[in-house]
PDB file with SEQRES, HELIX, SHEET and CRYST1 records, atoms N, CA, C and O in Angstrom:
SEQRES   1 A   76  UNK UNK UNK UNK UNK UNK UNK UNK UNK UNK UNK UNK UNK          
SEQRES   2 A   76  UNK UNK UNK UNK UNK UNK UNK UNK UNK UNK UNK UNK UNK          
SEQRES   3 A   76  UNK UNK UNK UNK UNK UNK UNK UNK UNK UNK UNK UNK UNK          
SEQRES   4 A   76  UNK UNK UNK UNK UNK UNK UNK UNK UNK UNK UNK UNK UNK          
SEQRES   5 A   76  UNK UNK UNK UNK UNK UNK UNK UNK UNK UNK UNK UNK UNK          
SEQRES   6 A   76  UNK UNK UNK UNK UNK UNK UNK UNK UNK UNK UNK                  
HELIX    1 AA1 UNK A   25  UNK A   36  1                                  12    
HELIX    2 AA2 UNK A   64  UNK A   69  1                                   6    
SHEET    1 AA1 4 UNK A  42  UNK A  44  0                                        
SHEET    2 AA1 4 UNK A   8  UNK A  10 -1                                        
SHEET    3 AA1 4 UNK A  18  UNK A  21 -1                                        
SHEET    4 AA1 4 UNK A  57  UNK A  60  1                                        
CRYST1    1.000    1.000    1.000  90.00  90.00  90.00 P 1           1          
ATOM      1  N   UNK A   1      -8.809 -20.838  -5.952  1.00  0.00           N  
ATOM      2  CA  UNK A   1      -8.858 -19.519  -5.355  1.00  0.00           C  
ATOM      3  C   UNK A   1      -7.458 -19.120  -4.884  1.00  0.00           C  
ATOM      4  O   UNK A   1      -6.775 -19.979  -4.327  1.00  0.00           O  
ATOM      5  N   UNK A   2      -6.974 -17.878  -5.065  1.00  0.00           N  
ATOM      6  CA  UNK A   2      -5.843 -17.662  -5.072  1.00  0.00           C  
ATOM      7  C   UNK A   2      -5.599 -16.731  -3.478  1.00  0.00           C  
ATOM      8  O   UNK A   2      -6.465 -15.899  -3.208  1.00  0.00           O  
ATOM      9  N   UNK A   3      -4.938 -16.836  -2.924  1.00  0.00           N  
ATOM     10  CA  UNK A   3      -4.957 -16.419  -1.105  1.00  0.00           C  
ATOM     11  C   UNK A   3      -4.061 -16.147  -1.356  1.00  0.00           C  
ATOM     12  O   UNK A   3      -3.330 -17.117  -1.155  1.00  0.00           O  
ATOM     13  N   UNK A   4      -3.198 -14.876  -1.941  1.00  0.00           N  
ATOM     14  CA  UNK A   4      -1.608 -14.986  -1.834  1.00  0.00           C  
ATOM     15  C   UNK A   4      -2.097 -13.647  -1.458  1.00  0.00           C  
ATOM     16  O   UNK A   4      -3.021 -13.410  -2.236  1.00  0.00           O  
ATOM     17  N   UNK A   5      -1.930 -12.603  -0.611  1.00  0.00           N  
ATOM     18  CA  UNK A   5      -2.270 -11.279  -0.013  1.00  0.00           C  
ATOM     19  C   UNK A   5      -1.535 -10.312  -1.278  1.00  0.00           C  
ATOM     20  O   UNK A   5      -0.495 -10.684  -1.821  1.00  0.00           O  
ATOM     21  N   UNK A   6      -2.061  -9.347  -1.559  1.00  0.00           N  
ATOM     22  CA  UNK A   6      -1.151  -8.223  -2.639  1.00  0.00           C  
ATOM     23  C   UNK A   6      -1.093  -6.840  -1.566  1.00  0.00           C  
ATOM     24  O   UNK A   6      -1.808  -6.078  -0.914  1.00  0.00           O  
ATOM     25  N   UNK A   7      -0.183  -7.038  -1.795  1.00  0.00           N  
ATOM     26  CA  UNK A   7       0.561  -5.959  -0.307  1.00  0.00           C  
ATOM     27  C   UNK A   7       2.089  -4.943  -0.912  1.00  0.00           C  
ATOM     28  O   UNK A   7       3.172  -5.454  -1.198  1.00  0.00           O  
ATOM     29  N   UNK A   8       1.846  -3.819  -0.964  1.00  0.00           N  
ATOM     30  CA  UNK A   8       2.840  -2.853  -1.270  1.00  0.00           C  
ATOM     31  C   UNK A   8       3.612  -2.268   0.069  1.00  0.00           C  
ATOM     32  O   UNK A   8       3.253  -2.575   1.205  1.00  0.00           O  
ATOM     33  N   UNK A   9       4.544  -1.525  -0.170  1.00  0.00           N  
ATOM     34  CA  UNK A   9       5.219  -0.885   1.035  1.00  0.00           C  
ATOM     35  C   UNK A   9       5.686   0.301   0.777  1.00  0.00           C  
ATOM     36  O   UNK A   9       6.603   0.223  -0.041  1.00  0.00           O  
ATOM     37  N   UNK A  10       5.462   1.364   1.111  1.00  0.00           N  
ATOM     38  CA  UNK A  10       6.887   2.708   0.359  1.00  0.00           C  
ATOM     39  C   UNK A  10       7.427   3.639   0.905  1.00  0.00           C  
ATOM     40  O   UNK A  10       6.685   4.124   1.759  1.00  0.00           O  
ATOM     41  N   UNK A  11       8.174   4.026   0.840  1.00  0.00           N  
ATOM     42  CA  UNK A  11       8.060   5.723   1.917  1.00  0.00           C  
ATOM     43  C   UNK A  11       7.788   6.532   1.256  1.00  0.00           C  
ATOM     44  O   UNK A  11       8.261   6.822   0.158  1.00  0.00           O  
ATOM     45  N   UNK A  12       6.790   7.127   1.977  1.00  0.00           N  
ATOM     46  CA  UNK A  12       6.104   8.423   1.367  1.00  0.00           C  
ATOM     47  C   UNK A  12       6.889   9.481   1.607  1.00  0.00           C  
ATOM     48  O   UNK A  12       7.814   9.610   2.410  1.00  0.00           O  
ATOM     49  N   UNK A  13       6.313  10.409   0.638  1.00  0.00           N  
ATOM     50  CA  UNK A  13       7.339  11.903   0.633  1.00  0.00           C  
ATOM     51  C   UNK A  13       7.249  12.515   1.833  1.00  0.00           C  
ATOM     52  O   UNK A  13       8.256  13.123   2.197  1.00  0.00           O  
ATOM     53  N   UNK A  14       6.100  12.512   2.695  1.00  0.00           N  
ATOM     54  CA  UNK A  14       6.480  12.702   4.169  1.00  0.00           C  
ATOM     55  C   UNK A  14       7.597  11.990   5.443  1.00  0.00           C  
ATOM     56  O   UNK A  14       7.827  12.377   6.588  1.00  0.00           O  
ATOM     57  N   UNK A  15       8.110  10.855   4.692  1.00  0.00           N  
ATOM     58  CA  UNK A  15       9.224   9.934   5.442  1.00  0.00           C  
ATOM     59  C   UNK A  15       8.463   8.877   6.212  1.00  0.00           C  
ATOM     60  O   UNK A  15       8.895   8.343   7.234  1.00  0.00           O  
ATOM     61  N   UNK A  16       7.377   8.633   5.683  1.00  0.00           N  
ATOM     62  CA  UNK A  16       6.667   7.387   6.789  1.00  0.00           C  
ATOM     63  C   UNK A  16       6.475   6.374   5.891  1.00  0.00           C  
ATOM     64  O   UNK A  16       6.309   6.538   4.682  1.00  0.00           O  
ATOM     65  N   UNK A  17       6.491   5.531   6.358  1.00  0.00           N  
ATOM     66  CA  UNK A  17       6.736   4.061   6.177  1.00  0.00           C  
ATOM     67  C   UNK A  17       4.703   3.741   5.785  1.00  0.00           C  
ATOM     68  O   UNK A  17       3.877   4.246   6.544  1.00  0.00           O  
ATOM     69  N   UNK A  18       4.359   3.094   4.863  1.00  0.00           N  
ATOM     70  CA  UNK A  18       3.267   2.713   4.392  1.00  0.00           C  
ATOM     71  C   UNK A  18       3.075   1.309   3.722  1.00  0.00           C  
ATOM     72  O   UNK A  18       3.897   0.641   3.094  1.00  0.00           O  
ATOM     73  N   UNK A  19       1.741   1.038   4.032  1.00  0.00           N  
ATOM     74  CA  UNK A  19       1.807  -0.390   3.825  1.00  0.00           C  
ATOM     75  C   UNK A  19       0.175  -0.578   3.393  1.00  0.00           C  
ATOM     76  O   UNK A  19      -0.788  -0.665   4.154  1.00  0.00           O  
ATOM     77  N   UNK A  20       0.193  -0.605   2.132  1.00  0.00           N  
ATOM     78  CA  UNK A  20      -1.499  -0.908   1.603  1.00  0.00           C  
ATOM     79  C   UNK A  20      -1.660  -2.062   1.101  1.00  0.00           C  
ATOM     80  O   UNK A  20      -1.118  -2.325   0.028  1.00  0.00           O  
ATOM     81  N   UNK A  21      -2.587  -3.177   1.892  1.00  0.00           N  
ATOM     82  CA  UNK A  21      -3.423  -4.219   1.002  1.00  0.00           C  
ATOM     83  C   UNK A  21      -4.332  -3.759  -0.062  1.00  0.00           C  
ATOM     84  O   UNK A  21      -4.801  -2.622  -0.117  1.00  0.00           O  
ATOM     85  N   UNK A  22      -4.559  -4.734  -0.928  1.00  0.00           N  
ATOM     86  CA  UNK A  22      -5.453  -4.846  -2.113  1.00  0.00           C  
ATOM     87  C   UNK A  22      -6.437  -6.040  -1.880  1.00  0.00           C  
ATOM     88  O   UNK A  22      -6.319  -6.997  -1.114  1.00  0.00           O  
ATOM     89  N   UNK A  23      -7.408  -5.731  -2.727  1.00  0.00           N  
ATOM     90  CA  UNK A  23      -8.301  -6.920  -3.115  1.00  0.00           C  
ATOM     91  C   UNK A  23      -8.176  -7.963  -4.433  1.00  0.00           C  
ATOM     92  O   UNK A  23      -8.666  -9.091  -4.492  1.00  0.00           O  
ATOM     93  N   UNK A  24      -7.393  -7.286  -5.468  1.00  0.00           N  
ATOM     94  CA  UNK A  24      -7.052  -7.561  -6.784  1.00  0.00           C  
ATOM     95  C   UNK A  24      -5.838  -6.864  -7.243  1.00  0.00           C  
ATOM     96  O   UNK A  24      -5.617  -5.710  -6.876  1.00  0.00           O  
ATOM     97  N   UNK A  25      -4.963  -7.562  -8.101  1.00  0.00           N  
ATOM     98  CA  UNK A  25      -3.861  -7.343  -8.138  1.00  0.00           C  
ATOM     99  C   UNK A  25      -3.716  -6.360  -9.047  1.00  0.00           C  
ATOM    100  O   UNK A  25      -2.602  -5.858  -9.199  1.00  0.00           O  
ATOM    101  N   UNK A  26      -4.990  -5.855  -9.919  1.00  0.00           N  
ATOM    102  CA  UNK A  26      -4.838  -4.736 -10.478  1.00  0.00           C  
ATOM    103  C   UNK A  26      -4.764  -3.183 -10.218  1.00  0.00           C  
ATOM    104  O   UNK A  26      -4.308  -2.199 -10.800  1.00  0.00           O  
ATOM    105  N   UNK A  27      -5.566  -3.509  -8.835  1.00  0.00           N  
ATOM    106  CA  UNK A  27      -5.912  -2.279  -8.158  1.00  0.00           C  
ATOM    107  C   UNK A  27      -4.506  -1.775  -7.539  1.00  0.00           C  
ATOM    108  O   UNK A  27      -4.177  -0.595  -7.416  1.00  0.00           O  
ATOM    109  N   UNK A  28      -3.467  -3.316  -7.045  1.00  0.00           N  
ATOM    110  CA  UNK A  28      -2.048  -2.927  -7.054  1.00  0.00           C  
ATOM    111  C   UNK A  28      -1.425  -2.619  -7.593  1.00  0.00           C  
ATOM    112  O   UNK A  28      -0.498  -1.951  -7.136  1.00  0.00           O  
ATOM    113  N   UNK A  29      -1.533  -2.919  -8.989  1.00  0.00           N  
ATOM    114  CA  UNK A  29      -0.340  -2.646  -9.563  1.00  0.00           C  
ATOM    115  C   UNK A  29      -0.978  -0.937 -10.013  1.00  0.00           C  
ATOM    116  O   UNK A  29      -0.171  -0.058 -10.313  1.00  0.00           O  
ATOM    117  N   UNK A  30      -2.382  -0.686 -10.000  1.00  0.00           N  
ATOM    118  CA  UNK A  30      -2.418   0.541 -10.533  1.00  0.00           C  
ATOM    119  C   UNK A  30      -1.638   1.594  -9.370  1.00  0.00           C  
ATOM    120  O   UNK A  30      -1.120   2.588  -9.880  1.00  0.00           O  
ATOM    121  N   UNK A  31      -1.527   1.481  -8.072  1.00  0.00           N  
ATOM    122  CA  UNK A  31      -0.737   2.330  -7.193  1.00  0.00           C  
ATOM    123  C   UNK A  31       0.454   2.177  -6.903  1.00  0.00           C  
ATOM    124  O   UNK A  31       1.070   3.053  -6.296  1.00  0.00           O  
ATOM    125  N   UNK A  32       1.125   0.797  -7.359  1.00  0.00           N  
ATOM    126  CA  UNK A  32       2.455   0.937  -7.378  1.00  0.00           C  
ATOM    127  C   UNK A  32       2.864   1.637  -8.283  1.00  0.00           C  
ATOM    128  O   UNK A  32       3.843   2.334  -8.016  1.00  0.00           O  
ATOM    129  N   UNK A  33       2.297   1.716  -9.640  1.00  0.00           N  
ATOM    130  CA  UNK A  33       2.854   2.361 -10.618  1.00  0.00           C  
ATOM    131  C   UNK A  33       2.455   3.961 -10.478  1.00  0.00           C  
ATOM    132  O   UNK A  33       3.077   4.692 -11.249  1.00  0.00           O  
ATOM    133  N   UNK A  34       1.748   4.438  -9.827  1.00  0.00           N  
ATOM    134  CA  UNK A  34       1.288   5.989  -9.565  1.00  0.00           C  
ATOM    135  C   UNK A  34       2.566   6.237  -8.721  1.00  0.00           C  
ATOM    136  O   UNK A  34       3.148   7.211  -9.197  1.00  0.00           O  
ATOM    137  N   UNK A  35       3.294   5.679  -7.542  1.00  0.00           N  
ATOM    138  CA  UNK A  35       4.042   5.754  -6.906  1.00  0.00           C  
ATOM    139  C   UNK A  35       5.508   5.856  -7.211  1.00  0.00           C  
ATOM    140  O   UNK A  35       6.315   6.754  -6.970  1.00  0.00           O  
ATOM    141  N   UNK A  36       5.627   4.771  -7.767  1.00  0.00           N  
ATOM    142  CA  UNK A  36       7.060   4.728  -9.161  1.00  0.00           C  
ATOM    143  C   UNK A  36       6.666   6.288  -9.432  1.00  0.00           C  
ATOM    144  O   UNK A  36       7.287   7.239  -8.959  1.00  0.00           O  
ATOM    145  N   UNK A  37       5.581   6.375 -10.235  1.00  0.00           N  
ATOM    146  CA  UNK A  37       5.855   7.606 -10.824  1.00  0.00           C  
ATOM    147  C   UNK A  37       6.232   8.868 -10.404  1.00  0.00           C  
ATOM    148  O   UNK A  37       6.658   9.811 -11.070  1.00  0.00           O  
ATOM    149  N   UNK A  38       6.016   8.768  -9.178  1.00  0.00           N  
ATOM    150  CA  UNK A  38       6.225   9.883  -8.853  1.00  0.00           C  
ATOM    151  C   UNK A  38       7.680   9.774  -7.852  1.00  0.00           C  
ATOM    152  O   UNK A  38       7.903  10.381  -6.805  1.00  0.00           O  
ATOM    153  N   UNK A  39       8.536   8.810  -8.555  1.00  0.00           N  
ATOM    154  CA  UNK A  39       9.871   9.152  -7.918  1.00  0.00           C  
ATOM    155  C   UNK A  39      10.166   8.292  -6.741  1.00  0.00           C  
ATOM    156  O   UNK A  39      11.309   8.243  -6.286  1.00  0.00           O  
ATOM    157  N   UNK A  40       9.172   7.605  -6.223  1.00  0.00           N  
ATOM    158  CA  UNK A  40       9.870   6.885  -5.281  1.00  0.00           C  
ATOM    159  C   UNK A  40       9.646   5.342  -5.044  1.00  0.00           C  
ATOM    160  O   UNK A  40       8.916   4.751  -5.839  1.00  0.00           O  
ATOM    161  N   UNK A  41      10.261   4.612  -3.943  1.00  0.00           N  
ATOM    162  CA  UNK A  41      10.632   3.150  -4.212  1.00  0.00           C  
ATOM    163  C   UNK A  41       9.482   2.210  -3.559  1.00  0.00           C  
ATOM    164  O   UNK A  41       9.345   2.270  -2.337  1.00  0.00           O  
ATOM    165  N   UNK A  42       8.725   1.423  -4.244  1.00  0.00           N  
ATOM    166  CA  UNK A  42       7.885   1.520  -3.643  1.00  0.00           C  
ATOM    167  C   UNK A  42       8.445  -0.592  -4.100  1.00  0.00           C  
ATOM    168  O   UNK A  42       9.246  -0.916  -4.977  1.00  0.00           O  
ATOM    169  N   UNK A  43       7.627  -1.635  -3.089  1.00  0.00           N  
ATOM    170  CA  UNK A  43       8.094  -3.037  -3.440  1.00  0.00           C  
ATOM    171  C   UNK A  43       6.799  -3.653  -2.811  1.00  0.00           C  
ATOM    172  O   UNK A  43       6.095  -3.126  -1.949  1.00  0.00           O  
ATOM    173  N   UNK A  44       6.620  -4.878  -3.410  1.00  0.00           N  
ATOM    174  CA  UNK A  44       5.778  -6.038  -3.117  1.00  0.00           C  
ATOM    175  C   UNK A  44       6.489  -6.633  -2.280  1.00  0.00           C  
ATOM    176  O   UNK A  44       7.706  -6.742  -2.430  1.00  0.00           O  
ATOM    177  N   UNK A  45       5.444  -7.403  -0.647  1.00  0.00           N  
ATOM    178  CA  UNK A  45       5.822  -7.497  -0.052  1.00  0.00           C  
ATOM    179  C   UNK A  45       4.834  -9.131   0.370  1.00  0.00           C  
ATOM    180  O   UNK A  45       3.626  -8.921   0.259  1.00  0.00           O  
ATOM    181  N   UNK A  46       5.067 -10.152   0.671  1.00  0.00           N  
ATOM    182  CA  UNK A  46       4.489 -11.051   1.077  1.00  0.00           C  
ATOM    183  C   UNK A  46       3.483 -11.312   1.786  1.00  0.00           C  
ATOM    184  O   UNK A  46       2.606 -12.105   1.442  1.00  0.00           O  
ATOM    185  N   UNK A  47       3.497 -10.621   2.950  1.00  0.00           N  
ATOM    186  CA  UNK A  47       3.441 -10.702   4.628  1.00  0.00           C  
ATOM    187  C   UNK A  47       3.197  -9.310   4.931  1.00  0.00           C  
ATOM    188  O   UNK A  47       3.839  -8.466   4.306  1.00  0.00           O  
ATOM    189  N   UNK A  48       2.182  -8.879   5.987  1.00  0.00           N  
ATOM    190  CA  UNK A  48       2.182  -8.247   6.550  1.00  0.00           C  
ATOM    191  C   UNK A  48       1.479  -8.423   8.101  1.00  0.00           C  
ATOM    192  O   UNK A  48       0.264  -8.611   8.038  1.00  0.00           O  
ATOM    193  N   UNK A  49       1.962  -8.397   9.266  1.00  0.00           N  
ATOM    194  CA  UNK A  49       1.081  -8.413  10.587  1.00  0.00           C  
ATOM    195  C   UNK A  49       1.473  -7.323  11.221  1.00  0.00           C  
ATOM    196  O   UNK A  49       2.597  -6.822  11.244  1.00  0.00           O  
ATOM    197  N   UNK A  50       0.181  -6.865  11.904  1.00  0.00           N  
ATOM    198  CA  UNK A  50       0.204  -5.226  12.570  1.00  0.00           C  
ATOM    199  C   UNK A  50       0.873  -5.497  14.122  1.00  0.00           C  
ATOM    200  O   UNK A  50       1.549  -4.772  14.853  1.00  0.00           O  
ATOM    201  N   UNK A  51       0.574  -6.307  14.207  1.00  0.00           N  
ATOM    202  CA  UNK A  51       1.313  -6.937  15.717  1.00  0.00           C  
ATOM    203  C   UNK A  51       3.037  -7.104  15.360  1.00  0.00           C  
ATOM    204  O   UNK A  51       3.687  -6.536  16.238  1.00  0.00           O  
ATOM    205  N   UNK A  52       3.626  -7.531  14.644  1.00  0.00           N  
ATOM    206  CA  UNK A  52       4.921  -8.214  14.791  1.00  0.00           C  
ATOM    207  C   UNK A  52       5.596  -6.997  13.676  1.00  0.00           C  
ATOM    208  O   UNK A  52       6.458  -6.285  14.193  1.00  0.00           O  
ATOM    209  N   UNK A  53       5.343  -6.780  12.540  1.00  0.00           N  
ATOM    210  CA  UNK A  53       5.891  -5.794  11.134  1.00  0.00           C  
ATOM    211  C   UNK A  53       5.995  -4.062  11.684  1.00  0.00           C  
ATOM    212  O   UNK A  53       5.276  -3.647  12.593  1.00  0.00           O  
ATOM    213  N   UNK A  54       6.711  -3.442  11.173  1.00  0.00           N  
ATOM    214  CA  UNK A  54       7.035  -1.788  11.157  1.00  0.00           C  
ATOM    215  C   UNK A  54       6.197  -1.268  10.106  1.00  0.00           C  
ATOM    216  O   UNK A  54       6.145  -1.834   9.014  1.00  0.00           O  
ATOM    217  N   UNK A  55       5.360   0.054  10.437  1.00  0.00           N  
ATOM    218  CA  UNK A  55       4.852   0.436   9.701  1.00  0.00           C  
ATOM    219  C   UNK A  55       4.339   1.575  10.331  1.00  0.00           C  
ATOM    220  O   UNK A  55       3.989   1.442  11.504  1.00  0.00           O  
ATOM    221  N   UNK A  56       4.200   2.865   9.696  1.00  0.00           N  
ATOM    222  CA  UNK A  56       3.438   4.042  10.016  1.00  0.00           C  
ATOM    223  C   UNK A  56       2.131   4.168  10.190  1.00  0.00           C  
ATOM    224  O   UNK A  56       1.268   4.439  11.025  1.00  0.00           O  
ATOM    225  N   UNK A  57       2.351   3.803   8.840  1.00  0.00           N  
ATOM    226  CA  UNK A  57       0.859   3.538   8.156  1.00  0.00           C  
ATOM    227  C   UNK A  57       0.020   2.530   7.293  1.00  0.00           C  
ATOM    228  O   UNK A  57       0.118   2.498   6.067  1.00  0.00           O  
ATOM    229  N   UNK A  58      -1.041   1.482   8.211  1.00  0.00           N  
ATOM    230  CA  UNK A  58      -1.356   0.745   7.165  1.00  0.00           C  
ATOM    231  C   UNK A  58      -2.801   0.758   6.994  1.00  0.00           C  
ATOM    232  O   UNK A  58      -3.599   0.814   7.930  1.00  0.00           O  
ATOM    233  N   UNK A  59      -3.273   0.677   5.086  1.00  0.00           N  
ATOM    234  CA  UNK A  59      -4.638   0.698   4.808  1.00  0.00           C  
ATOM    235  C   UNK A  59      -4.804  -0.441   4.470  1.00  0.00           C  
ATOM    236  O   UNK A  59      -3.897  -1.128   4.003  1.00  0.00           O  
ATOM    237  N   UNK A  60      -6.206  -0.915   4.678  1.00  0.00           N  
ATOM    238  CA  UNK A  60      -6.433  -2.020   4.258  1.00  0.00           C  
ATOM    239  C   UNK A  60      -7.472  -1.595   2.884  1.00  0.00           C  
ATOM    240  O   UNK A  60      -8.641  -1.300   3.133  1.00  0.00           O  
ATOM    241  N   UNK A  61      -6.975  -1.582   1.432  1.00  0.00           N  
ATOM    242  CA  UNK A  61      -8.038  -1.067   0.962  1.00  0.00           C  
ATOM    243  C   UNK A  61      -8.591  -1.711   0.025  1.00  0.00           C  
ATOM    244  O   UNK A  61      -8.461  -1.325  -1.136  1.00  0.00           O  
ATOM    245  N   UNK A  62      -9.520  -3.129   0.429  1.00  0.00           N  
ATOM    246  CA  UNK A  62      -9.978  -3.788   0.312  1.00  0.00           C  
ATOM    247  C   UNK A  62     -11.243  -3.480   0.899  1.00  0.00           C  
ATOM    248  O   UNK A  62     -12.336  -3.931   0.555  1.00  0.00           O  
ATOM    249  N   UNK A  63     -11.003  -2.698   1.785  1.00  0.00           N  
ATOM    250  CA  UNK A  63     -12.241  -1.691   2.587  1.00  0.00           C  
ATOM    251  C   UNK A  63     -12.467  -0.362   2.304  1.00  0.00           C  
ATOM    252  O   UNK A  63     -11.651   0.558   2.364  1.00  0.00           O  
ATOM    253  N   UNK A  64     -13.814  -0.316   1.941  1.00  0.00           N  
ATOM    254  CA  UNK A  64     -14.448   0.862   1.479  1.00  0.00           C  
ATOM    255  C   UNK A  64     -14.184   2.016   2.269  1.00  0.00           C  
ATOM    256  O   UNK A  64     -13.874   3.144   1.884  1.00  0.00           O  
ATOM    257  N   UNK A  65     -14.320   1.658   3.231  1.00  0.00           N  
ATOM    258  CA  UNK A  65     -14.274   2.924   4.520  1.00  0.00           C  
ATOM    259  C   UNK A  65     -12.313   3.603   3.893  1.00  0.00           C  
ATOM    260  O   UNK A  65     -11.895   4.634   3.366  1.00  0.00           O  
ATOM    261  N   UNK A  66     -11.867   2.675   4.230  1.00  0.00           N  
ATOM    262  CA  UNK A  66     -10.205   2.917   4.047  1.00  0.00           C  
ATOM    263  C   UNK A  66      -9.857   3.647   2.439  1.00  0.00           C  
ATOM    264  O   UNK A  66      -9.264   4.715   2.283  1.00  0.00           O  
ATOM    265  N   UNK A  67     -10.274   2.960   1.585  1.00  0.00           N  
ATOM    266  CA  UNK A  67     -10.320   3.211   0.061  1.00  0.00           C  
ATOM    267  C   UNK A  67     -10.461   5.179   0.174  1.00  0.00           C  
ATOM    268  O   UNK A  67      -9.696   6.083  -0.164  1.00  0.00           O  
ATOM    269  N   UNK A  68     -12.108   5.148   0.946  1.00  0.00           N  
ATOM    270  CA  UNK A  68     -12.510   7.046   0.842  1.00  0.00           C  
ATOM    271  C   UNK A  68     -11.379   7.797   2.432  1.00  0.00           C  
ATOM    272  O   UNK A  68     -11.365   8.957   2.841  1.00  0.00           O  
ATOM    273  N   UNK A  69     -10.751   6.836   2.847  1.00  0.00           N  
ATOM    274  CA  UNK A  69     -10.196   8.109   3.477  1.00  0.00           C  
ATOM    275  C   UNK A  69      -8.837   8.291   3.809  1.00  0.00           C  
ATOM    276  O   UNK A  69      -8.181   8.942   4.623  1.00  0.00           O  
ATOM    277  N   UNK A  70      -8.540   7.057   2.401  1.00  0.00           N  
ATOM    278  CA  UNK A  70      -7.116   7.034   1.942  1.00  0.00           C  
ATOM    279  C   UNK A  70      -6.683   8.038   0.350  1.00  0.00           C  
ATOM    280  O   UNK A  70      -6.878   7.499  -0.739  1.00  0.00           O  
ATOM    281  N   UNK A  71      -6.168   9.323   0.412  1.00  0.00           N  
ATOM    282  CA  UNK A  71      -5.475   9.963  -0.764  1.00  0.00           C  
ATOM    283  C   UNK A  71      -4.157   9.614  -0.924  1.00  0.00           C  
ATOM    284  O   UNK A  71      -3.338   9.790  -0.023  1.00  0.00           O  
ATOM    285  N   UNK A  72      -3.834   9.062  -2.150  1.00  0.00           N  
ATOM    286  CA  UNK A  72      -2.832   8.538  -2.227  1.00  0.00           C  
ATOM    287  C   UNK A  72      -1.746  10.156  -2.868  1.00  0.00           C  
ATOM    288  O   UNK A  72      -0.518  10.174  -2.784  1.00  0.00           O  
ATOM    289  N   UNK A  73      -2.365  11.023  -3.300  1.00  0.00           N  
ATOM    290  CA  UNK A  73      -1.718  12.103  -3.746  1.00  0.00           C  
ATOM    291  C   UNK A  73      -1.230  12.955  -2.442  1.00  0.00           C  
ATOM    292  O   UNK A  73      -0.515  13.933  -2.660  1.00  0.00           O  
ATOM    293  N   UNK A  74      -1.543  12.668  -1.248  1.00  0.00           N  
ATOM    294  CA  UNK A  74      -1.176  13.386  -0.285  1.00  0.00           C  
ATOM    295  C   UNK A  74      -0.250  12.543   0.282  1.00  0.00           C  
ATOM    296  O   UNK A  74       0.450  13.021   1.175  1.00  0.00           O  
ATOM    297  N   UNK A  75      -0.083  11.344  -0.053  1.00  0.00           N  
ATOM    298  CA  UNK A  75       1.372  10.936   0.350  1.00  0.00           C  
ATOM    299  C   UNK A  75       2.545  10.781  -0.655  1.00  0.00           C  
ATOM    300  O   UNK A  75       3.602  10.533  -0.075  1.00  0.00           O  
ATOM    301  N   UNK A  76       2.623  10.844  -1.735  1.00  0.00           N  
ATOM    302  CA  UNK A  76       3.523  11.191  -2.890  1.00  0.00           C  
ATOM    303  C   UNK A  76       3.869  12.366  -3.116  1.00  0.00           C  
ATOM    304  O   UNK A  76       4.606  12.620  -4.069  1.00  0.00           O  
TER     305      UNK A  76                                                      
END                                                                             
């Protein structure tokens, strides 16, 4: 079983700092690459803790709740 967290980071076109978990690494790479696309820098990141790490904004969307009330087109 593989425990390695899949975790992105980017700044969104609003200037905030974002930070989305995954459940599967496909579901990552499908939003890193929506993100690339649309112009900006987006990186895999190891680690993330909400206590100690910088971040605006983080989804966990591995969770359903988060998944429906996360648009990723309103931050690109």
């Amino acid at each position: 079983m593989n425990n390695d967290r899949k975790l992105i980071r980017f700044n969104a076109s609003t200037g905030f700092s974002v930070v989305l978990e995954f459940g599967n690494i496909e579901e990552k790479k499908d939003y890193e690459e929506k993100i690339k696309n649309a112009g900006l820098q987006c990186e895999t990141i190891a680690d993330f803790n909400l206590n100690m790490d910088q971040a605006d904004l983080f989804m966990d969307m591995r969770s359903r709740e988060c998944r429906e009330q996360f648009d990723l087109e309103d931050w690109i």
